[in-house]
C-alpha positions in Angstrom: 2.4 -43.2 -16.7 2.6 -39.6 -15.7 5.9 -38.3 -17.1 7.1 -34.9 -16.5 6.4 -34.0 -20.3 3.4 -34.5 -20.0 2.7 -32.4 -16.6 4.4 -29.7 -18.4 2.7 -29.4 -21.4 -1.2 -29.9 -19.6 -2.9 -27.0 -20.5 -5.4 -24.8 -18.5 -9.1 -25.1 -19.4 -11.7 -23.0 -18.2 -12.3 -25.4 -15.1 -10.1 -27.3 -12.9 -9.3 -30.8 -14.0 -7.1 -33.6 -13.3 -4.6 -36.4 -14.8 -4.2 -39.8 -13.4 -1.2 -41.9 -12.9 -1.6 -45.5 -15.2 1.4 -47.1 -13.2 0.2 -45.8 -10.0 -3.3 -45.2 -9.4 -4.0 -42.9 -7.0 -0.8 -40.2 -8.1 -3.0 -37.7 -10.1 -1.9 -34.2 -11.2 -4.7 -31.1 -11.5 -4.0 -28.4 -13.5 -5.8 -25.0 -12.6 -7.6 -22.6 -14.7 -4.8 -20.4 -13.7 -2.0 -22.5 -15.4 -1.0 -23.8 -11.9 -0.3 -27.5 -11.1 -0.7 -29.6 -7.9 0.1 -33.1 -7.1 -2.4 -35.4 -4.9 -2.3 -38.4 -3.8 -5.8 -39.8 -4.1 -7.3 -43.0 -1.7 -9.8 -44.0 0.4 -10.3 -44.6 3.6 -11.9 -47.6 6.0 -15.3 -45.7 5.7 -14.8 -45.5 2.0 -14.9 -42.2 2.2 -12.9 -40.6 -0.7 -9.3 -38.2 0.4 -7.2 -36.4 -1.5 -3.2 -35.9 0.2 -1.8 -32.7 -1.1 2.1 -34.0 -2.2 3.1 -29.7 -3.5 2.6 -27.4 -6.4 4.5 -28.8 -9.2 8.0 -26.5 -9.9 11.8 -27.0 -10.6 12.2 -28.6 -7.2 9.0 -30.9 -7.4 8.5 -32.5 -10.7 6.3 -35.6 -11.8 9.1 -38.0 -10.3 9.7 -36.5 -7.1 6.3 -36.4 -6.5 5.1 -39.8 -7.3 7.7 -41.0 -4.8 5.9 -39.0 -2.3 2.9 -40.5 -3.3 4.1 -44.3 -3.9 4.5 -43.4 0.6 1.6 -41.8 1.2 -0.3 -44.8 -0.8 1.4 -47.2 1.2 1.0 -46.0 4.5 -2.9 -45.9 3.8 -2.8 -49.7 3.6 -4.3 -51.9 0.9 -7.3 -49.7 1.1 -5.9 -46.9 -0.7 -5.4 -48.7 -4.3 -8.4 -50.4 -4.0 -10.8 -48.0 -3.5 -9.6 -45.7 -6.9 -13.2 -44.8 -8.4 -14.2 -44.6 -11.7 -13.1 -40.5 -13.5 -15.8 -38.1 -13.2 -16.8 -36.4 -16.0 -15.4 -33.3 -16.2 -18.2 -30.3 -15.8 -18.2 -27.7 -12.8 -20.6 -29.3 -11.0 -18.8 -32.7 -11.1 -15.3 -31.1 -10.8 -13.0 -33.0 -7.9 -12.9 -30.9 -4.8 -10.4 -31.2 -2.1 -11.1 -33.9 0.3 -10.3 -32.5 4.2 -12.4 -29.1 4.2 -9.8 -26.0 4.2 -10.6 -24.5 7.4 -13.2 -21.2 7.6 -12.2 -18.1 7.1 -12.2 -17.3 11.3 -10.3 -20.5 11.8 -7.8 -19.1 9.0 -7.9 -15.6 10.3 -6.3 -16.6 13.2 -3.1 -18.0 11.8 -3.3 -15.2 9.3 -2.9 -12.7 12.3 -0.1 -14.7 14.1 2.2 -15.9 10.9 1.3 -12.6 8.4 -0.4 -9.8 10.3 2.0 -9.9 13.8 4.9 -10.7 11.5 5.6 -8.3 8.9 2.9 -5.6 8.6 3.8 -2.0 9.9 1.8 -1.7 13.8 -0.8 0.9 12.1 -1.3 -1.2 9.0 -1.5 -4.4 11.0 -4.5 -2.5 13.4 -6.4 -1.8 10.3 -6.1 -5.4 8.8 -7.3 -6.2 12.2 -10.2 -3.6 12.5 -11.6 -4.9 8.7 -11.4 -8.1 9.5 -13.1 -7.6 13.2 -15.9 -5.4 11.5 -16.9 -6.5 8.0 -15.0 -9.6 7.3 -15.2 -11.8 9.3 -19.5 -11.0 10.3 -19.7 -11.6 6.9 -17.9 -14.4 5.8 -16.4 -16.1 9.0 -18.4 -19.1 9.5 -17.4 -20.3 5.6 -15.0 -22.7 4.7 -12.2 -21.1 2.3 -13.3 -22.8 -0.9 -16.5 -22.1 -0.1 -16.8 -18.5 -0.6 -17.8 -17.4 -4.1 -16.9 -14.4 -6.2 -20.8 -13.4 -5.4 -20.0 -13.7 -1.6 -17.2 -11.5 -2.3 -18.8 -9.0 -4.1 -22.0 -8.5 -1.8 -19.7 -7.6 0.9 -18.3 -5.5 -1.1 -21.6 -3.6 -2.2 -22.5 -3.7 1.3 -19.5 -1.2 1.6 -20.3 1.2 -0.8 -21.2 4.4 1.1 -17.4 3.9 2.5 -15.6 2.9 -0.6 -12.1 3.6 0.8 -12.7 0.9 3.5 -14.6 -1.3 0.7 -11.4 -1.5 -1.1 -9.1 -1.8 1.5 -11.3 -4.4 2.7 -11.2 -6.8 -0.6 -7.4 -6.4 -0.3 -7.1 -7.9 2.7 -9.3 -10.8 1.9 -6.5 -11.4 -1.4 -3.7 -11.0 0.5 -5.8 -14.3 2.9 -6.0 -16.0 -0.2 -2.7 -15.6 -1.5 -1.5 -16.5 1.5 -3.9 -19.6 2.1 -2.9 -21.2 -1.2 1.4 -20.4 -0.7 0.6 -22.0 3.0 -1.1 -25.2 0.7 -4.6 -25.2 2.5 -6.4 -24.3 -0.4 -5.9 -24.3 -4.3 -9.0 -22.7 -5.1 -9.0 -19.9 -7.6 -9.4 -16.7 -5.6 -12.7 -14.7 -5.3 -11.7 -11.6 -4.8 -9.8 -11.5 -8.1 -13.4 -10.5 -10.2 -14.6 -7.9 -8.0 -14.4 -4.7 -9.3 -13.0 -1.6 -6.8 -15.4 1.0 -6.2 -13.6 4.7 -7.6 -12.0 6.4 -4.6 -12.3 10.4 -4.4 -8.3 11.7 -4.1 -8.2 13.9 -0.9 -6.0 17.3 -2.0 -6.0 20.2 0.1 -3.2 22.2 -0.1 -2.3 25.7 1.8 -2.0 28.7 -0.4 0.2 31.9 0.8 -2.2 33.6 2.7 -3.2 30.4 4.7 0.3 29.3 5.3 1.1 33.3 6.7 -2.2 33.0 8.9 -0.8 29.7 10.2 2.6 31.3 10.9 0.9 33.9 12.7 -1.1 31.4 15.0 2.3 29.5 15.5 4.6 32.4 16.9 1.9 34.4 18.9 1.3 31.1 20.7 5.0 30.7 21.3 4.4 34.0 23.7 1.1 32.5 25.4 1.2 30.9 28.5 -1.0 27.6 29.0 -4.0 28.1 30.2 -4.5 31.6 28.1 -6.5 31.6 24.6 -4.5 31.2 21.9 -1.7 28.8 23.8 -0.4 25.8 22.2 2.0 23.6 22.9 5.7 24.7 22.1 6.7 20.8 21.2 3.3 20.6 19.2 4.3 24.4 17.3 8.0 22.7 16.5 6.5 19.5 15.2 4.0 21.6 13.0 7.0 23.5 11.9 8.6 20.6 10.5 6.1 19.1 8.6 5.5 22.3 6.9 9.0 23.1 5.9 10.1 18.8 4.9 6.9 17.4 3.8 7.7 14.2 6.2 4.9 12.2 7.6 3.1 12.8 10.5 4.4 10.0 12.4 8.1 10.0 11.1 8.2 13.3 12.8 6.8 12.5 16.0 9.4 9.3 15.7 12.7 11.1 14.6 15.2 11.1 17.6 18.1 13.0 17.5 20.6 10.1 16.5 18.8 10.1 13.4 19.7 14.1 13.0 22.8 13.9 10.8 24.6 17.8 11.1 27.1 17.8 9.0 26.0 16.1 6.0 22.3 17.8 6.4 20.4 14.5 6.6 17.7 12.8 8.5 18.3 9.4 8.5 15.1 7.2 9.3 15.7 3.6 9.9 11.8 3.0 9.3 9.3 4.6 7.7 6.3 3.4 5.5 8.5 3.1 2.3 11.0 1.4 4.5 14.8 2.7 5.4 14.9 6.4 4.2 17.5 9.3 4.4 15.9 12.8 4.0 18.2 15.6 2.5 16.7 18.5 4.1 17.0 22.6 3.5 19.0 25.0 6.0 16.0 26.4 7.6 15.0 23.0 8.8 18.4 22.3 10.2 18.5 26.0 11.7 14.7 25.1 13.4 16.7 21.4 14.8 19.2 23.7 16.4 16.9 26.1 18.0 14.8 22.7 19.3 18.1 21.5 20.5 19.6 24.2 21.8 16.4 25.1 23.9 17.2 21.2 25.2 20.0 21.0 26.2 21.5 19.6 22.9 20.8 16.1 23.8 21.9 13.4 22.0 19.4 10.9 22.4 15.5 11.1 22.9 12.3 12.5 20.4 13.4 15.6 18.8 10.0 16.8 19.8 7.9 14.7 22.6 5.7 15.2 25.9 6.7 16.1 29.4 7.6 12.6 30.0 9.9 11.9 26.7 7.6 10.1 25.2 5.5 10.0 21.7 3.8 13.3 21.4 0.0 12.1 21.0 -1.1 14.9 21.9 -0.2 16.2 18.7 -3.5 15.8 16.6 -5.4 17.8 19.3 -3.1 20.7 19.4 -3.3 21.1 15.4 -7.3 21.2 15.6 -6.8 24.0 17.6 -4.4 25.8 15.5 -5.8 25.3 12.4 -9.2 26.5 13.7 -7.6 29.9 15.3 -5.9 29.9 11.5 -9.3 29.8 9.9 -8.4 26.4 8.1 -10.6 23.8 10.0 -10.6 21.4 7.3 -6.6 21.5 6.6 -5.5 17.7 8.1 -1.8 17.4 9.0 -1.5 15.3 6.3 -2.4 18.0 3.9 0.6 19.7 5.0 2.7 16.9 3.2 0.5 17.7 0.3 1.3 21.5 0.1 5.0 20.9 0.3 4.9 18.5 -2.8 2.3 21.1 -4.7 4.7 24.3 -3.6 8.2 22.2 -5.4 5.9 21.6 -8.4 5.2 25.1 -8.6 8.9 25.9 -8.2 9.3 24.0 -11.4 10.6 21.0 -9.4 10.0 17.6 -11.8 7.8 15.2 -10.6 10.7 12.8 -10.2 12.4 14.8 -7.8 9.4 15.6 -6.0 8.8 12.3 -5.2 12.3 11.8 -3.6 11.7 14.4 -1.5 8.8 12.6 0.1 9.8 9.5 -0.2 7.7 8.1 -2.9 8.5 4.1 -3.7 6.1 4.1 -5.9 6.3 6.5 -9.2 3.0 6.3 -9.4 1.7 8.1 -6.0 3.5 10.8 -7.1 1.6 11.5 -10.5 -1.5 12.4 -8.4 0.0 15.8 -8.2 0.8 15.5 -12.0 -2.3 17.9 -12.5 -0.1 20.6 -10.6 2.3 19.8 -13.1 0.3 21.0 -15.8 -0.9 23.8 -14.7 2.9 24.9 -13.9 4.2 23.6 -17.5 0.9 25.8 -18.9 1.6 28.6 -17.1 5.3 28.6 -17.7 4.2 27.9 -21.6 2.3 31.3 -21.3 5.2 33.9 -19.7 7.3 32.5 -22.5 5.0 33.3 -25.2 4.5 36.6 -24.2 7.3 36.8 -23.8 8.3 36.0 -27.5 5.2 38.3 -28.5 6.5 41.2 -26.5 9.9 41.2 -28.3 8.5 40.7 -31.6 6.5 43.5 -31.4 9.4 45.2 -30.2 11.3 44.5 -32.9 9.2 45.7 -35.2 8.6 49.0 -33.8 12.4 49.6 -34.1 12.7 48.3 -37.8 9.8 50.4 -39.0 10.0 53.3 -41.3 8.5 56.5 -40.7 6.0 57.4 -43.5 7.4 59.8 -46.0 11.1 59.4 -45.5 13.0 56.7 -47.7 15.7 54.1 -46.7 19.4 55.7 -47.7 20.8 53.0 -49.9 23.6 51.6 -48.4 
């Protein structure tokens, strides 16, 4: 008999293999190489043709008795057929290892519950449209017409090769097929031991550019001459686009948290900017008083509203146009490879310098993660190291000073004292 003992203490083994039930054949239990446990119920059809029922992964709320219940129905229901027809064990080698008896759909078929039940559900709209663009271009072409326990490690990892010259979207790529996975096996269509897990990712190359002081003055020089240029005229951009630029250089905030912020978000007295969602989720950003002194010269050349974008198009709406403007101002600027992104970057390298810790810096961007933060811990260094240096000349300096005044002049003797 199958007792919860001994469903408990079944150990993993390098391949999948299963238990059976003396007091009811047809309850077995397989154990995973990954310590997991699943209970089946195991019969056979009218055909003969062999099925396994899925009964749930074994836990505190489904143990060896609960589930052989489930399976005592399930038996039942399948008639006299279903004790019957209990063949003889298998021995138990990878190529005679018991598979699943329905096929787990393909990955296409699962892809589109994946997009309805994962992707529409709780993915951010710009992370959910590249989930959707991976799986539309290299996923799916590759690996769409195979069942979900069908797809090896090596099927995995060609498409990854495949990838290589873009290893940003390579990686991105293999996540997304383990997050399917995942989510196949907690939805209970597949126990199979996930592919993805022994592919290697490829080594990314960290983007960094960050402004130094004569690029940020050129910038500031494009900005407020083109506050004076009328459209049309060389030179002329946008004054919603120049107060959005603005703001990301002083606060570090994401390109699209700016374009997002409204002014209910803008909290005056208390100096805040209160975003109900951004990629890290709920955030309140403590900013400086030149960023609340540019919000009241944006508000005060509106109207002071009290609701709408704090900066947006003609019509109210999202400022798209944003990207295009900054091409054009970096270029006059003579920074054409400067992304707006990079702006972010330069505030974070500008605190370090400032002797900022690392810790902070990350709250001031909103880090969830310590570890995004320590990509600037290079920065770090190089401030600690420099620091390290002005002290010790510091120390040198006053040394030597010291022992200029304590010397004494050949010739002449110290007076006793």
């Amino acid at each position: 008999m199958l007792t919860n003992t001994q469903a408990r203490e079944a150990k993993p083994r390098s391949i999948r293999y299963e238990i059976t039930c003396d007091s009811l054949p047809g309850f077995i239990l397989r154990v995973l190489p990954t310590g997991k446990k699943v209970f089946f119920a195991r019969y056979r059809d009218a055909a003969g043709k062999d099925h396994r029922h899925r009964i749930g992964l074994m836990g505190p709320e489904l143990g060896a008795d609960e589930a052989r219940k489930e399976a005592m129905i399930i038996l039942a229901r399948q008639g006299s057929d279903a004790s019957a027809g209990e063949p003889a064990p298998a021995p138990k080698t990878a190529a005679t290892a018991p598979t699943i008896g329905p096929k787990s759909p393909t990955l296409r078929e699962f892809a589109c519950r994946f997009e309805q039940e994962h992707i529409d559900m709780y993915l951010k709209p710009r992370t959910a449209e590249r989930y959707r663009s991976l799986l539309r271009l290299y996923i799916l072409p590759a690996l769409g017409k195979q069942h979900l326990e069908d797809i090896s490690t090596t099927d995995v990892q060609r498409l990854h090769n495949s990838l290589k010259a873009m290893p940003g979207a390579a990686n991105y790529a293999r996540c997304v097929l383990s997050v399917m996975y995942s989510k196949a096996e907690h939805w209970g269509l597949t126990t199979c031991r996930n592919p993805v897990t022994a592919v290697q990712k490829f080594k990314e190359r960290a983007v960094e550019r960050f402004l130094d002081p004569s690029e940020r003055q050129a910038l500031e020089r494009v900005l407020a001459a083109a506050e004076h240029i009328p459209s049309g005229r060389p030179g002329h951009i946008g004054l919603e686009a120049i107060w959005a630029v603005r703001l990301l250089l002083l606060t570090g905030m994401r390109r699209d948290e700016v374009r997002d912020l409204g002014w209910e978000m803008v909290n005056w007295r208390q100096g805040t900017l209160r975003l109900p969602d951004t990629k890290t989720g709920k955030r309140d950003i403590v900013v400086s008083d030149e960023v609340m002194a540019l919000l009241s010269k944006i508000a005060a050349a509106k109207g002071n509203p009290k609701r709408g974008l704090v900066v947006c198009s003609k019509q109210g709406k999202r400022l798209w146009s944003l990207c295009r403007s900054w091409k054009h101002a970096r270029k006059l600027a003579g920074i054409p490879d400067v992304r707006l992104h990079d702006l972010r970057h330069s505030v974070a390298s500008d605190a370090i310098m400032d002797g900022i810790p690392l810790e902070v810096v990350g709250k001031m961007l909103g880090h969830r993660n310590y570890r995004t933060t320590q990509r600037y811990a290079h920065i770090a260094d190089y401030a600690l190291r420099d620091a390290v240096n002005r002290t010790s000349k510091t120390i040198m300096q006053a040394g030597r000073s010291g022992s200029k005044a304590k010397r004494t002049p050949p010739g002449r003797a110290r007076r006793p004292r």
